[in-house]
Structures are given as structure tokens and as C-alpha cells.
BAGUDREN-144008 format. One record per atom (N, C-alpha, C, O, CB): x, z, y; residue number from 1; atom name. Coordinates in pm, 1 decimal, padded with zeros to 6 digits, always signed. Last residue first. Glycine has a CB too. Example, Ala and Ser with C-alpha at 12.3 -4.5 7.8 and 13.67 -1.06 7.14 Angstrom:
       east         up      north   num   atome
   +01285.0   +00708.0   -00225.0     2       N
   +01367.0   +00714.0   -00106.0     2      CA
   +01290.0   +00787.0   +00003.0     2       C
   +01340.9   +00803.9   +00113.8     2       O
   +01408.4   +00572.5   -00059.8     2      CB
   +01319.0   +00780.0   -00569.0     1       N
   +01230.0   +00780.0   -00450.0     1      CA
   +01320.0   +00780.0   -00330.0     1       C
   +01423.6   +00846.5   -00331.9     1       O
   +01130.8   +00904.6   -00447.3     1      CB
//
This chain:
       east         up      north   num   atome
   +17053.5   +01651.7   +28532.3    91       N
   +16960.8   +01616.6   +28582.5    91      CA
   +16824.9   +01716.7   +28632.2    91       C
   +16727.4   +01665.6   +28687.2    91       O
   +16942.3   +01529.6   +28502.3    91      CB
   +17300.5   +01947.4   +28583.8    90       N
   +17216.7   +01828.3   +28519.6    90      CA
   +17100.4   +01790.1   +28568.4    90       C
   +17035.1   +01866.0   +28640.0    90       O
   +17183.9   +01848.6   +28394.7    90      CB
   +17486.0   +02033.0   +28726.7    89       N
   +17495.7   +01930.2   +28686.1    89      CA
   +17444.2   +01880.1   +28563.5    89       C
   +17493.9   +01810.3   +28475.1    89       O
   +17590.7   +01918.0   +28695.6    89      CB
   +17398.4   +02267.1   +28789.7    88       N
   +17398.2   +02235.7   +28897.4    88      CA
   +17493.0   +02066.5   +28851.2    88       C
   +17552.8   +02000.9   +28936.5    88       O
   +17461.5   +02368.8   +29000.9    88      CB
   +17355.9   +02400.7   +28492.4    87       N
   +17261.0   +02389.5   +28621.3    87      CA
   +17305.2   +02323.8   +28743.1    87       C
   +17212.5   +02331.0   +28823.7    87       O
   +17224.4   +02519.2   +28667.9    87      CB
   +17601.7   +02490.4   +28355.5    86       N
   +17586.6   +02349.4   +28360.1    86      CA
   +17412.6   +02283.9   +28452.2    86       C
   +17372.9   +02168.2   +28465.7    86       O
   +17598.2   +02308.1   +28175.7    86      CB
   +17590.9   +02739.1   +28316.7    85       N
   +17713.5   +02715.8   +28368.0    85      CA
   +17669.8   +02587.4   +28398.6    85       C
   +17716.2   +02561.3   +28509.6    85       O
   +17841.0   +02737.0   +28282.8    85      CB
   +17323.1   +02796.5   +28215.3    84       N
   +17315.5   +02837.6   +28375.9    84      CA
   +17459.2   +02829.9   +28402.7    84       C
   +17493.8   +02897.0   +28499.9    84       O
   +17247.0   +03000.7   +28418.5    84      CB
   +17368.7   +02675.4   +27959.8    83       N
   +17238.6   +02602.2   +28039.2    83      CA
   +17286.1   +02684.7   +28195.2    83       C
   +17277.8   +02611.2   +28293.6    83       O
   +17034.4   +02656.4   +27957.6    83      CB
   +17548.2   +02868.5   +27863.9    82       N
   +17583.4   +02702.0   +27872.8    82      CA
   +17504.4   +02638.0   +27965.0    82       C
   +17550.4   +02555.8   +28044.2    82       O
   +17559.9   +02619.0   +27738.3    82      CB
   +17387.1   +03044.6   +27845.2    81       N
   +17485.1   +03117.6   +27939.8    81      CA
   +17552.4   +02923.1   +27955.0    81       C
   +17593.3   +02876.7   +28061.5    81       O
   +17618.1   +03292.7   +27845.5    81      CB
   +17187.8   +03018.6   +27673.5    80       N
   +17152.5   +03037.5   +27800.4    80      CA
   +17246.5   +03027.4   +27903.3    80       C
   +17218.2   +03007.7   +28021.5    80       O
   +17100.3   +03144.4   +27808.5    80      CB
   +17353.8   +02994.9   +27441.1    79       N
   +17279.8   +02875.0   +27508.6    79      CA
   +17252.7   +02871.4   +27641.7    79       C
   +17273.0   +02777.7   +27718.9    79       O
   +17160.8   +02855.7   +27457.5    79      CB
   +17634.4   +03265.2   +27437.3    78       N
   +17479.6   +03167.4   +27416.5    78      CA
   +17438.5   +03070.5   +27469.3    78       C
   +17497.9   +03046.3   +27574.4    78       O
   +17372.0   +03216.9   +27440.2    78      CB
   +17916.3   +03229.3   +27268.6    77       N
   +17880.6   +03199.1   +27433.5    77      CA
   +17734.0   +03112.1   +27387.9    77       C
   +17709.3   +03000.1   +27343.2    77       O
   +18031.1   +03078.7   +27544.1    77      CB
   +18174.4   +03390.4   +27158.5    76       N
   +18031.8   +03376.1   +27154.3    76      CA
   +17991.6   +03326.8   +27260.6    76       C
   +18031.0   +03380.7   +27364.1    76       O
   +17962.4   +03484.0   +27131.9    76      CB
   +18490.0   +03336.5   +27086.2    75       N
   +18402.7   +03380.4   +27181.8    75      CA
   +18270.4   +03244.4   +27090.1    75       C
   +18262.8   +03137.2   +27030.1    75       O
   +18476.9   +03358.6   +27388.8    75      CB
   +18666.8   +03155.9   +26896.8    74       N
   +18606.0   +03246.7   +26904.0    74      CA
   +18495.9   +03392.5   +26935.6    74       C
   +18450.3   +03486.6   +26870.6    74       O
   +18641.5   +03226.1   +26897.7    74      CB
   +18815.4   +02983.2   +27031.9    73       N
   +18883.2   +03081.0   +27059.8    73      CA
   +18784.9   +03192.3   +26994.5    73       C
   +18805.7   +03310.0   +27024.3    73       O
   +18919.7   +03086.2   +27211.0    73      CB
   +18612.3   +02772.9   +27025.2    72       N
   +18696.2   +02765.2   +26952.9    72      CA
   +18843.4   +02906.9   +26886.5    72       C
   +18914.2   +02922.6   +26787.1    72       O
   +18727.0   +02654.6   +27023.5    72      CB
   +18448.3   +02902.8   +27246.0    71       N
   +18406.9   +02896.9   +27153.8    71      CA
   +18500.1   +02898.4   +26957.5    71       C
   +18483.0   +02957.7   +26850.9    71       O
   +18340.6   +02795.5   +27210.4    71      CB
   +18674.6   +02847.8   +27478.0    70       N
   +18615.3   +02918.1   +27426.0    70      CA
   +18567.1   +02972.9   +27353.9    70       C
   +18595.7   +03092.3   +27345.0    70       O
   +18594.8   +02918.1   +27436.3    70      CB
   +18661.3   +02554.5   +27455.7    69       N
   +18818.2   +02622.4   +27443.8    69      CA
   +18738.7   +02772.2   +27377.6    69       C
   +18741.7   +02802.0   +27258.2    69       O
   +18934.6   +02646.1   +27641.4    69      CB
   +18407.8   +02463.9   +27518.5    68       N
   +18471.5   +02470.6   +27365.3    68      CA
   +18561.6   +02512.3   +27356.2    68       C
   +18592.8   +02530.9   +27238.5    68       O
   +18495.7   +02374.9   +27295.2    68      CB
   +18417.4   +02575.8   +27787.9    67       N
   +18300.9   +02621.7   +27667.9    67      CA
   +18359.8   +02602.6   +27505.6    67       C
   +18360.2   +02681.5   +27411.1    67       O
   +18146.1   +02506.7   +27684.8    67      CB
   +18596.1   +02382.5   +27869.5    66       N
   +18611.4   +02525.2   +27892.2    66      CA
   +18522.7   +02602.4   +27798.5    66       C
   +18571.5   +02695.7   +27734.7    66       O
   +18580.0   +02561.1   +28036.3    66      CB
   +18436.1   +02195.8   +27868.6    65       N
   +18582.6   +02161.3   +27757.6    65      CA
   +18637.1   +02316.6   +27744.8    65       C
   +18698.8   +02364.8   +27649.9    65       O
   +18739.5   +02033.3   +27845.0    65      CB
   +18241.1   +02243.4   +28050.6    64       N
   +18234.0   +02204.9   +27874.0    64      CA
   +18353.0   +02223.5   +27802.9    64       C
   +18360.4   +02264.0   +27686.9    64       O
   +18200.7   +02047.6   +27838.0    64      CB
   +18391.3   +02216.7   +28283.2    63       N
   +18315.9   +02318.8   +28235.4    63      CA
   +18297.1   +02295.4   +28092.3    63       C
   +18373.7   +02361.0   +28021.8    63       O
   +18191.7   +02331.9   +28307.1    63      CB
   +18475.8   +01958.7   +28282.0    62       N
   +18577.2   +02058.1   +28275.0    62      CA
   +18513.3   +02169.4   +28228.1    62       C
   +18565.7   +02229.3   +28134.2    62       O
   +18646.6   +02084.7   +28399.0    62      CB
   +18225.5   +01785.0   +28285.6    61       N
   +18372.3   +01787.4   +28147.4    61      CA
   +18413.3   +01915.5   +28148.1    61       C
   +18401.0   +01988.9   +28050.1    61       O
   +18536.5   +01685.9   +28177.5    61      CB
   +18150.5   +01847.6   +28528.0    60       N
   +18048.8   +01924.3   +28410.1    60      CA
   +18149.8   +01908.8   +28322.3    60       C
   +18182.6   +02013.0   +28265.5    60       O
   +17886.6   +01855.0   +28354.7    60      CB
   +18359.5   +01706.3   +28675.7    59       N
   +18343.4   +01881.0   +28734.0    59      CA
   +18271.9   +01957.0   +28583.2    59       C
   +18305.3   +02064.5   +28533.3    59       O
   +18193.6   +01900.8   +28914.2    59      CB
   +18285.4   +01474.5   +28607.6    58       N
   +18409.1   +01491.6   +28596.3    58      CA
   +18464.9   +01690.5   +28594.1    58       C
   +18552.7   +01759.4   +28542.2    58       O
   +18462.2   +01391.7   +28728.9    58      CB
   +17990.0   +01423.7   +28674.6    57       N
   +18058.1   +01449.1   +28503.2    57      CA
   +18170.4   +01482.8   +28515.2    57       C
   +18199.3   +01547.0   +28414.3    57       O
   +18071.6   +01328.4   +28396.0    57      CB
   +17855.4   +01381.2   +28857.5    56       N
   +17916.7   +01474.4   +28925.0    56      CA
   +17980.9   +01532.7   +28746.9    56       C
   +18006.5   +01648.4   +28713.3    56       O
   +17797.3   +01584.6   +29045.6    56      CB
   +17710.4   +01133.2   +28829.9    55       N
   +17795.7   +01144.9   +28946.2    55      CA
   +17859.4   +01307.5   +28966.4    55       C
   +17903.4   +01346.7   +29074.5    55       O
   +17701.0   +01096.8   +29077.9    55      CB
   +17607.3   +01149.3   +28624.5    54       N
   +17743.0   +01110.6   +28610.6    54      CA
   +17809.4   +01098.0   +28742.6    54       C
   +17925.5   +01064.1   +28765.5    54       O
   +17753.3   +00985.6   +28536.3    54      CB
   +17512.8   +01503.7   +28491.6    53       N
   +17457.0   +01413.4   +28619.6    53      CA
   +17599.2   +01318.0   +28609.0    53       C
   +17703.5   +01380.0   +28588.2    53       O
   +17425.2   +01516.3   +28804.0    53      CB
   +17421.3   +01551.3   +28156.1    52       N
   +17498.4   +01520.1   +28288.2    52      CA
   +17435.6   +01423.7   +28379.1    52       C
   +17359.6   +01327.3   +28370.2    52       O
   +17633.9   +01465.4   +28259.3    52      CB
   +17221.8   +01681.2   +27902.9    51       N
   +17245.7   +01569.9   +28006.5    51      CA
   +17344.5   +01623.4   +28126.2    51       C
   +17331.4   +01735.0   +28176.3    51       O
   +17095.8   +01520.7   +28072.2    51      CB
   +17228.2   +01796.3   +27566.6    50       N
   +17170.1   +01783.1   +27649.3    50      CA
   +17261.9   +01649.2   +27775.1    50       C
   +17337.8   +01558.6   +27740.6    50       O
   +17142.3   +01935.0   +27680.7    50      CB
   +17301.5   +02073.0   +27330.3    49       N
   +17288.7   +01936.0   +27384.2    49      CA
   +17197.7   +01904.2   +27502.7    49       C
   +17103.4   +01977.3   +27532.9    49       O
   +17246.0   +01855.6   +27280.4    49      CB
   +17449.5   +02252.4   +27098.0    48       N
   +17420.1   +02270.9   +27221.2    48      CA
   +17366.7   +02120.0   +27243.9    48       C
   +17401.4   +02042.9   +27154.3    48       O
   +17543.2   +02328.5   +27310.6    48      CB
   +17536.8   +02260.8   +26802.7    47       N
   +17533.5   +02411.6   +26897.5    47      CA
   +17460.8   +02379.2   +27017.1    47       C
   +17396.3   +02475.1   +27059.6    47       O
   +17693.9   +02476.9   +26951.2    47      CB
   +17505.2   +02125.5   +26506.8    46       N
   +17470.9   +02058.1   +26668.4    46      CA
   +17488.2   +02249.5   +26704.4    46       C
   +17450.7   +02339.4   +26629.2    46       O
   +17247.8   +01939.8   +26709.3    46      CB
   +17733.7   +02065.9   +26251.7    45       N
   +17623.5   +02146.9   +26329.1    45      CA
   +17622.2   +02125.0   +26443.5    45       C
   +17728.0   +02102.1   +26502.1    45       O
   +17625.5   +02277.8   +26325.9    45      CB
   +17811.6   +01758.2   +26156.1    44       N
   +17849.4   +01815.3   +26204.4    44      CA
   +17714.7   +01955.7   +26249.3    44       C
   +17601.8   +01914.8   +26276.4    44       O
   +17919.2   +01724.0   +26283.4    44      CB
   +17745.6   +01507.4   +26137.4    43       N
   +17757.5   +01597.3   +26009.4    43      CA
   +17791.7   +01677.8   +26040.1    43       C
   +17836.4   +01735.0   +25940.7    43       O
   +17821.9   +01577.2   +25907.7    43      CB
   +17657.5   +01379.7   +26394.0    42       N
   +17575.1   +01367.1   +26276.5    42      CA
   +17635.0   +01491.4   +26168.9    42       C
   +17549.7   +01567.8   +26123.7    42       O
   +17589.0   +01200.1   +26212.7    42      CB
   +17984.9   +01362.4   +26491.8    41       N
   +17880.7   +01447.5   +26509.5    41      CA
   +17722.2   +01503.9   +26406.7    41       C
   +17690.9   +01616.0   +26366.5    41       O
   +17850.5   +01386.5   +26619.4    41      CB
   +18048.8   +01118.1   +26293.4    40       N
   +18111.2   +01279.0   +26294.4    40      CA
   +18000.3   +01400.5   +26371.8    40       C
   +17951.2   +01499.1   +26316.8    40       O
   +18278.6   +01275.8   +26401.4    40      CB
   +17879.1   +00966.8   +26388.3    39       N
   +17870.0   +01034.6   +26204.3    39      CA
   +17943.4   +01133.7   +26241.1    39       C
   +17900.7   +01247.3   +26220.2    39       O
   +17945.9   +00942.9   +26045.7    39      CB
   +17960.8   +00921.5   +26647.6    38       N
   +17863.7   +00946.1   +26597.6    38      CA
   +17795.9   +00996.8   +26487.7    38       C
   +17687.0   +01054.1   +26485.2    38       O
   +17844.2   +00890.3   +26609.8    38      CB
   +18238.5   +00842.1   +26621.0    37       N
   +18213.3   +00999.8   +26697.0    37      CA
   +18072.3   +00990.8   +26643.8    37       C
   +18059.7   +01086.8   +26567.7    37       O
   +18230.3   +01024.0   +26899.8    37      CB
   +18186.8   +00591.8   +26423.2    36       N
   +18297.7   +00716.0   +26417.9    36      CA
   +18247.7   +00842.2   +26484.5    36       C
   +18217.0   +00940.0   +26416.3    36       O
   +18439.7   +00676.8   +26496.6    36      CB
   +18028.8   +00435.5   +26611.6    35       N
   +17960.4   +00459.9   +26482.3    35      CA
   +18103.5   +00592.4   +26427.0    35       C
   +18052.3   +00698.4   +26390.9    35       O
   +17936.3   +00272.3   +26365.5    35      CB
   +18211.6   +00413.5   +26867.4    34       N
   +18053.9   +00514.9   +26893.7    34      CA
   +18012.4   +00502.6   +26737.0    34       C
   +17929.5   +00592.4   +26722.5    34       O
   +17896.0   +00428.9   +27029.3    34      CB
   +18401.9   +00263.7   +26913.6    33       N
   +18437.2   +00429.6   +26848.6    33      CA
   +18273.5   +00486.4   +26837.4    33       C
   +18241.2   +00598.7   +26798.6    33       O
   +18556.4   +00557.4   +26987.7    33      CB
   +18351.9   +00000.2   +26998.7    32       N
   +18502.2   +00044.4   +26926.4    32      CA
   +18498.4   +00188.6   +26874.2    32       C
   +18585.9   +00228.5   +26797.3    32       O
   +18637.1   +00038.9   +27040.8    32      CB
   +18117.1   +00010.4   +27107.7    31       N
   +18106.4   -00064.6   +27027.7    31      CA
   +18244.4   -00024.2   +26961.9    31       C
   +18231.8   -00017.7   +26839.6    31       O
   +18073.3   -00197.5   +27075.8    31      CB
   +18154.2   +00362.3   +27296.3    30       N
   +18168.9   +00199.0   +27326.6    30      CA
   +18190.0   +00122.5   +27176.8    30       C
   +18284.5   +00170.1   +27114.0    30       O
   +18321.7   +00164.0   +27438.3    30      CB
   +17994.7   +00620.8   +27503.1    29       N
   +18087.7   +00569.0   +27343.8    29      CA
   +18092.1   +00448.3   +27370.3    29       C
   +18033.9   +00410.9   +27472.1    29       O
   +18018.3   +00586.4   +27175.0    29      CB
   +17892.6   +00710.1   +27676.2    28       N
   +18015.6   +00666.4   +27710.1    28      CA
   +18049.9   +00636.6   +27603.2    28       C
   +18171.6   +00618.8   +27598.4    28       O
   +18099.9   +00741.1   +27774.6    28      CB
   +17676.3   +00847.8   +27583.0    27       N
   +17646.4   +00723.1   +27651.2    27      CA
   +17758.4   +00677.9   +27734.5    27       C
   +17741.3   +00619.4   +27841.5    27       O
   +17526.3   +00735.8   +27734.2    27      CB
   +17754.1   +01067.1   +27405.0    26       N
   +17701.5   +00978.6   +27379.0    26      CA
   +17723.0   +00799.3   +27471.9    26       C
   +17764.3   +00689.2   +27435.4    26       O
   +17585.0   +01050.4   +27380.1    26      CB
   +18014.1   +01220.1   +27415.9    25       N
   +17930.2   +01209.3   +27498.7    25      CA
   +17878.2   +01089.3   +27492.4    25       C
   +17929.8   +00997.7   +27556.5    25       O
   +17969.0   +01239.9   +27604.6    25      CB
   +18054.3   +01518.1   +27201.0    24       N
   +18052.7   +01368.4   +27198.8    24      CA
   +17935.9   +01379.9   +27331.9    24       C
   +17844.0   +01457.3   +27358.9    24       O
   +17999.0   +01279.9   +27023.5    24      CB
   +18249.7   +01811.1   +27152.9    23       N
   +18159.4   +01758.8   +27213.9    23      CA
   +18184.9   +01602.0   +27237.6    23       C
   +18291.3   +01555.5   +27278.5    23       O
   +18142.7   +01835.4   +27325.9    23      CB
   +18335.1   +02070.1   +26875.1    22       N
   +18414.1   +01917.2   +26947.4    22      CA
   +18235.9   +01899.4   +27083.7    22       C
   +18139.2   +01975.5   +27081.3    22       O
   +18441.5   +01702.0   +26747.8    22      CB
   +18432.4   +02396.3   +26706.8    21       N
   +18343.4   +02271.4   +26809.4    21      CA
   +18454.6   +02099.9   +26887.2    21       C
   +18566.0   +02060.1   +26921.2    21       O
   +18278.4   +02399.9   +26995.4    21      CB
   +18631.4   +02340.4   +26391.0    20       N
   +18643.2   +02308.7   +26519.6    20      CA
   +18526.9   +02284.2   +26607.8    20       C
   +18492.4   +02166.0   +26611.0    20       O
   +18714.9   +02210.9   +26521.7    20      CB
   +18677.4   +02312.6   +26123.7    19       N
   +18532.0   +02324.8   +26149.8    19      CA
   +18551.7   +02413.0   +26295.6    19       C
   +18502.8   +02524.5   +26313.9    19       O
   +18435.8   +02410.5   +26009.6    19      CB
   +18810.3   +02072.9   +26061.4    18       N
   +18891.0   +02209.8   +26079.6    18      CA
   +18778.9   +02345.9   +26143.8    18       C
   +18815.2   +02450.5   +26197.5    18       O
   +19034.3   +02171.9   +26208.5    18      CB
   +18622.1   +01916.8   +25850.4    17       N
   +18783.5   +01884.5   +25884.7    17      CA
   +18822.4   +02054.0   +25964.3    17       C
   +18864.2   +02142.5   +25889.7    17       O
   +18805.3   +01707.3   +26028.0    17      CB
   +18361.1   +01948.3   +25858.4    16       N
   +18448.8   +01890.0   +25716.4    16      CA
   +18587.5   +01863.6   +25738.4    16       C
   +18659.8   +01800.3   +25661.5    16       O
   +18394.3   +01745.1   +25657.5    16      CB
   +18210.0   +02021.5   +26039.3    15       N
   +18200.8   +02114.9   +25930.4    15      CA
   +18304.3   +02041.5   +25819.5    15       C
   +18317.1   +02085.9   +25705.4    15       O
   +18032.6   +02136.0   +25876.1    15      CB
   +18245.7   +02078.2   +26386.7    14       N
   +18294.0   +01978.5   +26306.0    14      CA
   +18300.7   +02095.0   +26160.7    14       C
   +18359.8   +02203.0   +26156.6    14       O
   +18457.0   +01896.5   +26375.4    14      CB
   +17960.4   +02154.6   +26605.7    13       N
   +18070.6   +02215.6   +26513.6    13      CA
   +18112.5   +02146.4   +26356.9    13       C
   +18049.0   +02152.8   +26251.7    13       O
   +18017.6   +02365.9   +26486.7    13      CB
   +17848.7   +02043.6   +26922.0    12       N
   +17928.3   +02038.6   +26777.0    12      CA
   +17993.6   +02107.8   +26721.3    12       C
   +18100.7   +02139.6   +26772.9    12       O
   +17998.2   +01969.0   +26758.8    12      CB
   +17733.7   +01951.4   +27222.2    11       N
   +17850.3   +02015.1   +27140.5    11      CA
   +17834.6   +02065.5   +27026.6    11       C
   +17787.1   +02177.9   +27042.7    11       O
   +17906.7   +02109.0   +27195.7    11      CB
   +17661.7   +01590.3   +27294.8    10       N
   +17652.2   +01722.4   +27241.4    10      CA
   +17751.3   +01792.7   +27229.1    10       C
   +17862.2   +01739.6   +27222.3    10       O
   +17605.6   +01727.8   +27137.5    10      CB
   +17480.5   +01410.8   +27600.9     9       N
   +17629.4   +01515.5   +27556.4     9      CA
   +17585.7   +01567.5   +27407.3     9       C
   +17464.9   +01589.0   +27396.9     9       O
   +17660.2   +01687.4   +27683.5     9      CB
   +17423.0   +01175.5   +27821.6     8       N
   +17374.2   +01254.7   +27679.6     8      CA
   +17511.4   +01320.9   +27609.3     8       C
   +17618.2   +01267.8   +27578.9     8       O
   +17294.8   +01130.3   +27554.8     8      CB
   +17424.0   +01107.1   +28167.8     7       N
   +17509.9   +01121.7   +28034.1     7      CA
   +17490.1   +01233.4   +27972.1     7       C
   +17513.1   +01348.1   +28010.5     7       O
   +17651.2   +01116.1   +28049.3     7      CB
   +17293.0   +00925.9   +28423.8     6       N
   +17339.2   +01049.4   +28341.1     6      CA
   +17375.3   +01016.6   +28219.2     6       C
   +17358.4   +00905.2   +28169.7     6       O
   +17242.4   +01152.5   +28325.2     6      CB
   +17189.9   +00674.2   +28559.5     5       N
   +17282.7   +00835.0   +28624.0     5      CA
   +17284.3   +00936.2   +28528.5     5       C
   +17274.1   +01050.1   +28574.1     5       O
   +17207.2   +00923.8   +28765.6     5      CB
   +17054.1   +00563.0   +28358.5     4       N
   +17188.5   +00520.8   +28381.4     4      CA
   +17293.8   +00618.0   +28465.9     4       C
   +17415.0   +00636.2   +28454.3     4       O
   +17174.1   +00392.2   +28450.7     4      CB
   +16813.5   +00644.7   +28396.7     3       N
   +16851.2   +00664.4   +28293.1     3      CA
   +17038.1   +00645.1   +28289.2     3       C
   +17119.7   +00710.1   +28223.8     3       O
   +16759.5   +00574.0   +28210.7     3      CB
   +16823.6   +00757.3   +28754.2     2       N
   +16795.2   +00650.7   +28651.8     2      CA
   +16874.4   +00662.2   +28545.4     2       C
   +16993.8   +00686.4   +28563.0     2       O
   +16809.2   +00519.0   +28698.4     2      CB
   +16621.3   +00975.2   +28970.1     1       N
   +16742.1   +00952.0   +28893.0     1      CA
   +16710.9   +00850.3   +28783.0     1       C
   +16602.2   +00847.6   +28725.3     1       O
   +16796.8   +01085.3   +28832.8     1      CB
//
């Protein structure tokens, strides 16, 4: 696999606006928003991080976005339980 088949993720807990998890996916930011999502993350508490396979990111989004619905909702959801929802899309 080449640095280029995957995508650097975090998930986040935004501490200065609605202290909301969010997740930035690094290596899709683009010269127009990557110094913005990037400080925001930066100030933010890191909860989780790690890699996508990008051939199969569209399936790992949904799972993630499902993790922060989650999370946001208040549910607890350990590391471990993020790492064995997201095993079969990461590198």
C-alpha cells in the first residue's frame, strides 16, 4: 500500500465552540481549508486517530460519522471498540 492509498483521520473534541466531537481528515484538506480544520483540531482534545484505506473511505466515513453521532449523543465508545469497527478499513 502507498502513502497515497490512505487517509490520516482524527476524531476530536471541539473545546471552544460547542465542545462537539468533530473528525478531520487530514489528507483530503486542500490549501482553501486545511490551516482552519487544522487549528481547530490542534485545540481541540484528540479522542481517536489514525488511517483509512481510500479505496474503501466511503464505507469507513459512514462508520465514523456513526461513532461521532454517538459519542455526541453521549455514548461512551472505547478505543478498542473504534479500532475493531474500523479493522477491515485500515491499512
Amino acid at each position: 500500500m502507498y502513502e497515497s492509498d490512505k487517509i490520516m483521520f482524527e476524531i476530536y473534541r471541539d473545546k471552544n465552540y460547542n465542545k462537539k466531537f468533530r473528525v478531520v481528515y487530514y489528507t483530503e484538506l486542500n490549501e482553501h481549508n486545511k490551516h482552519v480544520e487544522i487549528n481547530r483540531a490542534m485545540a481541540g482534545d484528540s479522542y481517536f486517530d489514525g488511517f483509512i484505506k481510500d479505496y474503501k473511505k466511503n464505507e469507513a466515513k459512514k462508520i465514523i460519522d456513526d461513532i461521532i453521532k454517538q459519542l455526541n449523543e453521549g455514548n461512551f465508545i472505547e478505543k478498542t471498540i473504534i479500532k475493531e469497527k474500523l479493522k477491515d478499513y485500515t491499512p
